[in-house]
Each structure stands twice: as structure tokens, then as C-alpha cells.
C-alpha positions in Angstrom: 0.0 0.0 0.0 1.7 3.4 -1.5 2.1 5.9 1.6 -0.6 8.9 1.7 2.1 11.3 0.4 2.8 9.4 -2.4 -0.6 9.3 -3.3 -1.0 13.1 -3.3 2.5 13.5 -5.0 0.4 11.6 -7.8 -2.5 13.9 -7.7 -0.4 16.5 -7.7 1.9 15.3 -11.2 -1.8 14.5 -13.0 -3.2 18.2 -11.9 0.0 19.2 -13.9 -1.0 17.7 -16.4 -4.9 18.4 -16.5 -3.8 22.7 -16.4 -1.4 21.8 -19.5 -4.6 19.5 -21.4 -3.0 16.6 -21.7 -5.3 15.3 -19.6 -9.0 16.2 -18.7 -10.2 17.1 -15.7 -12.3 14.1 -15.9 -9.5 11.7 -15.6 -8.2 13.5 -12.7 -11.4 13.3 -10.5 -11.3 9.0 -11.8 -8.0 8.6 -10.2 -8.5 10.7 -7.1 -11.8 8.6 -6.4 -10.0 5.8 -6.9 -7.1 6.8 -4.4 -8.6 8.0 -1.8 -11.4 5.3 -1.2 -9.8 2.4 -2.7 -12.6 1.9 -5.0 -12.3 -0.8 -8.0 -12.7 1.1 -10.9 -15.7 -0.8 -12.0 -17.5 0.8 -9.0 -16.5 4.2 -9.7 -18.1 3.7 -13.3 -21.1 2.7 -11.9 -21.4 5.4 -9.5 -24.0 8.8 -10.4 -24.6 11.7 -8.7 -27.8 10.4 -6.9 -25.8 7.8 -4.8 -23.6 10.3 -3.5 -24.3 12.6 -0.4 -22.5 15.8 -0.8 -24.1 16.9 2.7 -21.5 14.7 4.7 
């Protein structure tokens, strides 16, 4: 299991990248889902805004 700052160091390099376009801001928010819940990314795909409560 990568440590916690090696997870945001990756954030960080693909934020880079989303403010250059090489990737879009979509593909950030994928891989921070998938990093900081430990998701499978077959459940992130099947998530929508409905199952999520932004009130917590």
C-alpha cells in the first residue's frame, strides 16, 4: 500500500498535467476517487450523482 504522500505527489503530477490539457479534468477526478477510497474502478463507473451525499 503506496504511503498517503505518495498518493497526493500523484495527484499532484496529474493536476499538472490536466492545467497543461494533456489530460482532462475528468481523468483526474477518476483517479483521485479511486485513491482516496480504494474503490475498484468498476464501481466508480457505476457510481452517479444520486448515490452520492455531498451533505457529509
Amino acid at each position: 500500500m503506496p504511503k498517503y504522500e505518495a498518493l497526493l505527489e500523484a495527484v499532484k503530477k496529474a493536476k499538472y498535467h490536466v492545467d497543461r490539457a494533456r489530460y482532462r479534468l475528468r481523468d483526474l477526478a477518476l483517479v483521485s476517487i479511486l485513491i482516496y477510497t480504494g474503490c475498484r474502478i468498476g464501481e466508480v463507473l457505476e457510481l452517479r450523482l444520486e448515490d452520492i451525499n455531498f451533505k457529509k
